[in-house]
VOLO-559301 format. One record per residue: x, y, z of N, C-alpha, C in turn. Coordinates in steps of 0.1 Angstrom, whole numbers, plus 5000, padded with zeros to 4 digits. Example, Ala and Ser with C-alpha at 12.3 -4.5 7.8 and 13.67 -1.06 7.14 Angstrom:
2
513249435078512349555078513249675078/512849785071513749895071512950005079/
***
This chain:
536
064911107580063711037575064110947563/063610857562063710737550063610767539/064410747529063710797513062710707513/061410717501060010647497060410517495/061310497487061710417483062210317494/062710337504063810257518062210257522/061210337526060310337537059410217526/059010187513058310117506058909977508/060309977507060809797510061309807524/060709857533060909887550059309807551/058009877544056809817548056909697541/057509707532057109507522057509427531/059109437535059509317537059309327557/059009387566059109397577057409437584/056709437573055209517578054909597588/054809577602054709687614056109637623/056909567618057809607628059009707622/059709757637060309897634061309827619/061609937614062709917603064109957609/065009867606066309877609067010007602/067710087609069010157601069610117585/069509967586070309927577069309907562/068309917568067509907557067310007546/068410107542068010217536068810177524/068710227511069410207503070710227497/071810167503073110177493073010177481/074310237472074610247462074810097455/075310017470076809907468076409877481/076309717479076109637492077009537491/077909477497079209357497079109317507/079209187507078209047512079608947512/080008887523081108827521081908807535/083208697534083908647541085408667540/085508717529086708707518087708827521/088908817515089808907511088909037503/088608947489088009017478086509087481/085909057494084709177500085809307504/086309237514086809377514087809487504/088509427497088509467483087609557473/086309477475085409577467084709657475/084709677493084009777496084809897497/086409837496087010007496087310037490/087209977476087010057461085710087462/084210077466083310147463083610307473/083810257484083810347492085010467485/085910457482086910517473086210617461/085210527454084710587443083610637445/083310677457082210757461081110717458/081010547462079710507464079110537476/077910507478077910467495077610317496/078410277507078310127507078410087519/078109977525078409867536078709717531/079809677542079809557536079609477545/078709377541078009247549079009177553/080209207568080909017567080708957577/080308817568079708707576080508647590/081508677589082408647603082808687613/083408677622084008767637085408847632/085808837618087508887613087108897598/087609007596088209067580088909017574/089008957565090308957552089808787550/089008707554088708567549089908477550/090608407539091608297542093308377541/093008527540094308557540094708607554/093608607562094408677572093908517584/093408417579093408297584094108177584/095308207578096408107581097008037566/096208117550097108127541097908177538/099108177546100008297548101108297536/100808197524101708167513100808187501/101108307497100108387490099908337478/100808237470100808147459101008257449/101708357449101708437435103008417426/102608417414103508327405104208467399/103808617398104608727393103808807403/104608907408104509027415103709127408/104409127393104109227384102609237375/101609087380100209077375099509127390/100209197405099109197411099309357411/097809377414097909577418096709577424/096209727425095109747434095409727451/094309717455094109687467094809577472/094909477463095809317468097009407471/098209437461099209547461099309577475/098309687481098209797491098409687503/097609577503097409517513099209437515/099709377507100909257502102109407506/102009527503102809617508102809637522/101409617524101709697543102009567548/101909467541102109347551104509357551/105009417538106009397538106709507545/106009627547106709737552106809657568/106009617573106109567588107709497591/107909407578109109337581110109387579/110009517571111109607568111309597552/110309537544110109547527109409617521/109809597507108509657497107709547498/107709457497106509367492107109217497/105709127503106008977510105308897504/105608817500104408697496104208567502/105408597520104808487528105008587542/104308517549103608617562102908587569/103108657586102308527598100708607593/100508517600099008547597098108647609/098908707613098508827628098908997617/099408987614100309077606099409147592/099109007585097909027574096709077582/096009027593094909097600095209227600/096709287607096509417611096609517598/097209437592097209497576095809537576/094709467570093509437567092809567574/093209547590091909637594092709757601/093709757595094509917596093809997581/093909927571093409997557091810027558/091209907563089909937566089310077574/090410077590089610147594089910287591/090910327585091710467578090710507570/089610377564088910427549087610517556/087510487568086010507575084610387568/085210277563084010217554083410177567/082010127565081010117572081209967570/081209867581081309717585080409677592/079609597588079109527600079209337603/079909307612080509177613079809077620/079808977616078708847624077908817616/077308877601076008897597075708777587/075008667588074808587580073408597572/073208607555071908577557071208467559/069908507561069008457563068608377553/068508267549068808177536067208107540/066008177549064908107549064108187535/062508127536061708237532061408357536/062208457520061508627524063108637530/064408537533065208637533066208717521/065808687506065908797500064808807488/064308927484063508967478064009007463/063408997453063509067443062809127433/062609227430061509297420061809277408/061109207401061809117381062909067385/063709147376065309077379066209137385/066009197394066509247405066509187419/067609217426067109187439066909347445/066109327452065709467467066109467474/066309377483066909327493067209247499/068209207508068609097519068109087532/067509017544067709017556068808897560/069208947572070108847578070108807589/070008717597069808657603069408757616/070008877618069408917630068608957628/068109007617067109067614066909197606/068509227603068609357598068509307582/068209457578067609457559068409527552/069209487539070009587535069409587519/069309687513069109737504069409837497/069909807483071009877476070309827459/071109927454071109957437071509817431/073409817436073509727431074309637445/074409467443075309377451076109267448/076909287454078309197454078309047464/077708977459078308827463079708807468/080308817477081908787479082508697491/081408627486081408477501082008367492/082808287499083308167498082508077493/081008107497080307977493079308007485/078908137484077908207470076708187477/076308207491074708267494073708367487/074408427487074208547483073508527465/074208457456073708427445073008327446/073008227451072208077452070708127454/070508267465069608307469068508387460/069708457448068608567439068608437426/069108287428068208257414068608207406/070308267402071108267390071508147390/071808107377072307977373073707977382/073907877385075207797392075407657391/076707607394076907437397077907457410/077607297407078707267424079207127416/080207127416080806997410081906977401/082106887395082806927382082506877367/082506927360081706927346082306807339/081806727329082706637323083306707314/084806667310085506707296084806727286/083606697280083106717272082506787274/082106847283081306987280081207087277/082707147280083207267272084707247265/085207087265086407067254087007077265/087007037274088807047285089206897287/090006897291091306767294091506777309/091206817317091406827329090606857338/089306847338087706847341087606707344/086406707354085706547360086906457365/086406347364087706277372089006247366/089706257374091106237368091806177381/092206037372092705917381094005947382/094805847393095805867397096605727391/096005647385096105477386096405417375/096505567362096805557345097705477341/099005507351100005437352101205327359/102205267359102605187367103105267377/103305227392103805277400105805317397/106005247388107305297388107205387375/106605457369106805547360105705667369/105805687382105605757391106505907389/106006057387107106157390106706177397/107606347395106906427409106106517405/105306497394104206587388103106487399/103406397401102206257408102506267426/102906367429103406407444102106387449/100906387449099706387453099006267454/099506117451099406047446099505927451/098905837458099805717466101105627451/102305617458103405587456103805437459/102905387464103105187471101505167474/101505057476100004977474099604987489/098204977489097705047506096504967502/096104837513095304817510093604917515/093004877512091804967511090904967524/090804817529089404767541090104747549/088904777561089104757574089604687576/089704557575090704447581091404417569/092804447564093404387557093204267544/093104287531092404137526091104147527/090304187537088704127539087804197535/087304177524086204247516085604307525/085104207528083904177539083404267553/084904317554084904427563084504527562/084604567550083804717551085004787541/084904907538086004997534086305107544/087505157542088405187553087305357553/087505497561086405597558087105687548/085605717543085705797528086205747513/086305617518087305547505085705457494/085605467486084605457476085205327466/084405237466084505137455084105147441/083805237435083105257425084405277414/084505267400085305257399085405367383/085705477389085405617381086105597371/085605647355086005677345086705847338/088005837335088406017331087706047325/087106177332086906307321084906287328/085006197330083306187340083106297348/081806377345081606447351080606417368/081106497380080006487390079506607396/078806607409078906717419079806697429/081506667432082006627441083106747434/083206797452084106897451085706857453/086406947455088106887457088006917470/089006887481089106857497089106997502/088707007513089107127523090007087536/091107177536091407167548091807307561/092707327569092707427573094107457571/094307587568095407577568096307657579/097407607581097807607595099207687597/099207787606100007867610101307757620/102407717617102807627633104607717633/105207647640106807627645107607547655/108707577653109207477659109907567667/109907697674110007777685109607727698/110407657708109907597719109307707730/109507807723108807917735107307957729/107107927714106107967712105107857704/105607727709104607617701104007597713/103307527706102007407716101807287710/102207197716102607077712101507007704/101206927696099906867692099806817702/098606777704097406707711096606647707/096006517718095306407708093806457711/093106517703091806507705091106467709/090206527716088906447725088006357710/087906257709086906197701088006127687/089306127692090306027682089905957676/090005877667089605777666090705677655/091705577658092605557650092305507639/091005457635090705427622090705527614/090405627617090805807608091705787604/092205767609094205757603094305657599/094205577597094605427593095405417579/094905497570095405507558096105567558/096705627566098205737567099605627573/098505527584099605437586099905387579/098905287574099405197565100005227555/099905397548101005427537102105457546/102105437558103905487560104605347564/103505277566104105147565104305047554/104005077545103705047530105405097522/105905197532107005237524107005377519/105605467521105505617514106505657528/107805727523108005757539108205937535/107605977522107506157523106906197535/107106297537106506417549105506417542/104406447551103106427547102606597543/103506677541103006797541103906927532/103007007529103607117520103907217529/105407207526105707357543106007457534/106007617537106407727534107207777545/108307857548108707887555108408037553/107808087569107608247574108308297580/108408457581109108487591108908527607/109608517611109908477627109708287631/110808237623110808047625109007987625/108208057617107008037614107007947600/106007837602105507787586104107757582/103807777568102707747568102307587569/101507567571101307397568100307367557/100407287552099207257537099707087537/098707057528098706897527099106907517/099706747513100706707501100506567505/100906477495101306357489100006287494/100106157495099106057497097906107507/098006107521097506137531097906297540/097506347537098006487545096606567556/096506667556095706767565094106767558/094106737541093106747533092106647537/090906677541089806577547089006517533/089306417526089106407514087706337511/086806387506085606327506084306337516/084806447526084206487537083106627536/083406667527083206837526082206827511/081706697505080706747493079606837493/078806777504077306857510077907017514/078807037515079007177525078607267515/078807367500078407417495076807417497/075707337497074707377498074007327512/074707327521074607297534074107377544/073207387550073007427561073907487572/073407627576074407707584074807547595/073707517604074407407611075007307608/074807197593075307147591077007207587/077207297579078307367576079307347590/078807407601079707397613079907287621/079007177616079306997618080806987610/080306997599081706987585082807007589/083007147597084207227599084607137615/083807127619084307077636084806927632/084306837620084906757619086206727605/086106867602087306877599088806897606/088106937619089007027628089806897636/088706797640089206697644089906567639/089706597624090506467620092006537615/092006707611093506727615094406707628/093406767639094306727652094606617651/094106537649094106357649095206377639/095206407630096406427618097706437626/097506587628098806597638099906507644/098506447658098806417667099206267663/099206197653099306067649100806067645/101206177635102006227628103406237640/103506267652103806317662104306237670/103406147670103306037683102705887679/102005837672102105757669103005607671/103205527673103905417676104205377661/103405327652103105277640103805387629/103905497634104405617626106205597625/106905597614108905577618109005687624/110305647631110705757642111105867632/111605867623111905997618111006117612/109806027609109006167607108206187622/108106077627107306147641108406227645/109906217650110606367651110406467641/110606467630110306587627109006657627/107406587629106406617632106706677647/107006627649106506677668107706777674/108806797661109506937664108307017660/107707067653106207197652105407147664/104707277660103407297673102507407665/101607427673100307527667101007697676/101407827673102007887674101007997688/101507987698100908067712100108187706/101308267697100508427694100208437681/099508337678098708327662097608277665/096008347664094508287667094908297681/095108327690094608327708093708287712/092108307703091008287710091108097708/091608057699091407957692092307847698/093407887704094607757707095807747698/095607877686096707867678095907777664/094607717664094207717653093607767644/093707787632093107897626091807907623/091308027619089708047623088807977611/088907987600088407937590088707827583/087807727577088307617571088407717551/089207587544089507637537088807597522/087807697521086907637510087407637501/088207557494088907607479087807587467/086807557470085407567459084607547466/083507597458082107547470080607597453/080207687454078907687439079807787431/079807747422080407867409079007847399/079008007393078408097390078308047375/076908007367077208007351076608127344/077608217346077208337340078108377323/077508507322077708547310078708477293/080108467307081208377302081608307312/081908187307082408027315083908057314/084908087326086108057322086207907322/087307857311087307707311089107687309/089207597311090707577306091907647295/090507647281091407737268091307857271/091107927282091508097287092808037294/092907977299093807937315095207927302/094907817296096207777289096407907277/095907997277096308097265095608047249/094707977251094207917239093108007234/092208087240091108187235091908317246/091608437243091608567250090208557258/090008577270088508587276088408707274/087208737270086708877265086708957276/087009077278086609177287087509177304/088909157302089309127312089409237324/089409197336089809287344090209187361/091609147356092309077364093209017359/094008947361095408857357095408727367/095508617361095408477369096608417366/097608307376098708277363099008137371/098408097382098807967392098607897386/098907827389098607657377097007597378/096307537369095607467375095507367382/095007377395095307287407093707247417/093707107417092707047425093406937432/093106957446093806897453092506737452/092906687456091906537457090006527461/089806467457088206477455087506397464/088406247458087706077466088706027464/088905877475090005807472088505707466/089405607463088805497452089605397455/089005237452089705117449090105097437/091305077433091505057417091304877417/091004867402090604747395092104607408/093104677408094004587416093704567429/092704647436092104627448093204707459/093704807456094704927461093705087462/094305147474094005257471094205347464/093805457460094005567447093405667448/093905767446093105947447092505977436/091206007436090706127420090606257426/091006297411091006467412092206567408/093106497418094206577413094706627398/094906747400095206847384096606897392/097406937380098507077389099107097371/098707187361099307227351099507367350/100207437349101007587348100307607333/099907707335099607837324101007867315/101007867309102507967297102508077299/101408187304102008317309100308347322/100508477330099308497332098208557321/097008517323095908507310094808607320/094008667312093008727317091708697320/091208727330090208687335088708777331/087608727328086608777317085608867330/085609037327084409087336082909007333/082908957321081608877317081508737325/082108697336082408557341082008637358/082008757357081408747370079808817376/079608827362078008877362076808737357/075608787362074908637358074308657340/073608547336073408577323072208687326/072208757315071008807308069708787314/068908867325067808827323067108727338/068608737345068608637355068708737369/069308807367069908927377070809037373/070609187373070809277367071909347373/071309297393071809397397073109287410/073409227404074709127411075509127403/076909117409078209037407078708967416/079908867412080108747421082008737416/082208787424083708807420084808667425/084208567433084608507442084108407438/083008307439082208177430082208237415/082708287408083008317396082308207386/081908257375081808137364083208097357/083407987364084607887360084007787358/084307657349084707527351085407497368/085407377372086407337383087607347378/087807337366089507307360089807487364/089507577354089407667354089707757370/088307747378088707777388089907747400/090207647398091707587402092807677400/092907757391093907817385093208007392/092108007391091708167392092008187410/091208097418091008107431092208117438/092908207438093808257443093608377450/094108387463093408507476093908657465/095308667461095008777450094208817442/094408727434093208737423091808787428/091308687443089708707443089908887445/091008927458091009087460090809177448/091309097432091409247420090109187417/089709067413088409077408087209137416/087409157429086809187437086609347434/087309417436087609567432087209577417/087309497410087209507395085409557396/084609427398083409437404083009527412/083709587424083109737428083009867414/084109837410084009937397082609937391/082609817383081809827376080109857383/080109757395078809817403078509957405/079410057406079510197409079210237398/079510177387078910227375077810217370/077610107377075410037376074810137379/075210147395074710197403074010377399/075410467393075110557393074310597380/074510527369073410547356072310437356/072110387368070910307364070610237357/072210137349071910037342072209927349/072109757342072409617347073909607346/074409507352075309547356076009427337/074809397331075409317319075809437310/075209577311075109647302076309757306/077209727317078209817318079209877308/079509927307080609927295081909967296/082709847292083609837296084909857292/085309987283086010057283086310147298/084610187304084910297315085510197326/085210057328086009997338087409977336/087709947327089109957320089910047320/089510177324089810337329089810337340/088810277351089210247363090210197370/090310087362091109987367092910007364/093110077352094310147348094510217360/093910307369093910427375094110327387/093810237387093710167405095010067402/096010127392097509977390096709807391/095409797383094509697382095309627370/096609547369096709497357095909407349/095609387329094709337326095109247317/096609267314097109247302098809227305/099109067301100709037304101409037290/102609117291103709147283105009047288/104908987302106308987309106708857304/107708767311108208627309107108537309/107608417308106308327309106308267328/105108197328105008157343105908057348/106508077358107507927364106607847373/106907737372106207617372106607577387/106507637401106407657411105107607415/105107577431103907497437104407547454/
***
């Protein structure tokens, strides 16, 4: 039978039709895509909450078991918890203690070997319902969720741990999508940041992101008149200007150059060579870098990522997606999907491309026994921002650089701050140019604030958001790391289990007892060790 309480928001939100199973009240509800959901549902489940965790996809573990197989961790000795447990079983397979690069079939079995040992309760496919009445709240609380099929989940307290922050957008809380100007909270590396400060020959390799020779901009070479080339913007942005334009998404990609186990690129149904155009004309211009950031995996596996001028990064494509529409969203992604292949396949085969990187492109292929359903491409695009959270505390730059202590930590961040490209632009010379790009290294790892993942005061009691975090974009650049999101993630079940069982908000936790958690769970909070190396 239903507690009064499950049967009271069974009649509110469903009236005479039957009430779902799911609609009874958890302790701990976790809502998400991510590594860091599942992170915090098997620390609730661990700490004897009761919990389910909402994930929105066909697969567990979000961008780590989807083809970020280059885990980006700058010390070993800032990760623990559950990241730890997960980054171990992925190394025991190869015959290690610990891996921090890995196919991405391997990370899956990791993932849902731990899962299913826990007995946690999953249920997978579940999107909410982002209409009216799909979530409820009583003051400042939420009651409940529906989701798209129809099921209702309701709990004490919940955990936001989606890529894109549904879940919070939904109950209310302050958020942004964009990037703040320098002036808003004192940072140097916020809003736009040109590529064009300087002359092309006082060019480093801090500027690897950067066009390196002059590319004209329009359609027809010279001719205003033509139009500009796609996604490329004439406006002609000032540093430190603040907007709502996110940094690029791309996918990131599992390949090899294994002739028994590639698949050759392929030209896409719906090519189109003006897509590329800008990639020719920088390789005809003289950029002749590889257009890409490789990691090497094991078994002749690599990751793929974008780099320099033109790479995998769909730049300027992906602003609306944060508050986008489930259908829209999966437009974004299918036409992200297709201007990589086109990427690829240009890269590969192209006429216009020099022979030497089309050979070395078209040695890789997309990998036979990595994604199967898919063709070897990976399942998720790669949100590296989408709404961040303006809660309690804003991490901003002077936490990242060691300039303030963020109050109340419970995590360790130490990557550099990094935004990959935003928009390309015409500079005043009538040349193309990237905004956006950041890449500055921390002095050691810094801590990350439990007060940055709860909302303010008064807004919502019974959420955290471990994943859209309250960052700056500068800030977040440096946190959003698939580690990181897994401890903050776990950090946040803690403390919810603590909501949960004394019936307070989750502002009023206290956080010494998470701090005792998190000691107990090898949750590091606090760096003693060397300082960070300046790796990418």
């Amino acid at each position: 039978m239903l507690r009064p309480f499950a049967a009271f928001l069974c009649a509110l939100l469903l009236g005479s039709r039957a009430c779902p199973a799911q609609s009874k009240p958890y302790d701990i509800v976790v809502y998400g895509d991510s590594a860091a959901a599942v992170a915090a549902a098997l620390q609730a489940k661990r700490q004897g909450s009761s919990v389910v965790l909402v994930n929105t996809t066909k697969f567990l573990g979000g961008m780590t078991c989807s083809g970020l197989s280059a885990s980006d961790i700058f010390h070993r000795e800032a990760v623990g918890g559950v990241a730890r447990e997960i980054y171990g079983r992925i190394g025991r397979h190869y015959g290690k203690t610990y891996v921090d690069y890995f196919e991405p079939h391997v990370a899956q079995a990791a993932v849902d070997a731990l899962v299913k040992e826990s007995g946690l309760v999953v249920l997978m496919d579940e999107q909410l319902d982002r209409g009216p009445g799909g979530l409820t709240k009583q003051g400042d609380r939420i009651a409940s969720f529906r989701t798209l099929s129809g099921k209702v989940f309701a709990a004490k307290v919940f955990i936001d741990a989606s890529y894109v922050g549904d879940l919070m957008a939904a109950a209310g809380v302050s958020y942004t999508v964009g990037r703040e100007a320098n002036s808003r909270y004192g940072e140097t590396l916020n809003g736009v940041q040109r590529g064009d400060d300087k002359p092309r020959k006082h060019y480093t390799q801090r500027d690897k992101d950067h066009f390196i020779k002059d590319v004209d901009p329009y359609v027809r070479p010279g001719d205003k008149a033509s139009g500009l080339l796609p996604f490329v913007f004439a406006e002609d942005p000032r540093i430190g200007e603040g907007d709502h334009r996110i940094q690029a998404y791309n996918y990131r990609l599992c390949v090899t150059t294994d002739p028994a186990n590639r698949l050759p690129f392929e030209k896409p149904a719906g090519y189109r060579e003006l897509d590329h155009e800008m990639l020719l004309r920088n390789l005809e211009a003289g950029d002749l870098r590889f257009p890409a950031l490789l990691h090497k995996l094991p078994n002749g596996k690599t990751d793929w990522n974008s780099m320099h001028a033109v790479g995998t990064d769909y730049v300027g494509a992906n602003w609306e997606y944060p508050e986008a529409s489930y259908a829209r969203r999966r437009e974004i992604e299918a036409a992200h999907e297709l201007y990589i292949r086109g990427h690829l396949w240009t890269l590969a085969n192209h006429p216009r491309v020099p022979e030497a990187i089309r050979k070395e492109a078209s040695a890789y292929g997309l990998c036979k026994d990595e994604f199967r359903d898919l063709g070897g491409f990976s399942p998720m695009i790669y949100i590296r921002e989408a709404r961040r959270l303006i809660g309690e505390h804003v991490m901003t730059e002077q936490d990242c650089k060691g300039r303030r202590a963020a109050p109340e930590p419970v995590a360790l961040a130490s990557f550099g701050l990094d935004s990959h490209a935003v928009r390309y632009f015409v500079t005043a010379r009538g040349t193309l140019e990237r905004d956006g790009v950041i890449w500055n290294v921390p002095p050691k790892p810094y801590g990350v604030s439990y007060r940055s993942l709860i909302p303010k005061a008064g807004e919502c009691a019974n959420l955290l958001v471990p994943v859209c975090l309250s960052a700056t974009h500068a800030a977040h650049g440096s946190i959003r790391m698939e580690p990181v999101f897994m401890q903050l993630g776990q950090a946040a079940a803690m403390a919810a289990g603590i909501a949960a069982r004394d019936g307070i908000a989750v502002q009023d936790v206290p956080y010494p007892l998470v701090r005792d958690q998190l000691k107990a769970a090898n949750l590091p909070v606090e760096w003693a060790g060397a300082p960070a190396k300046a790796k990418r």
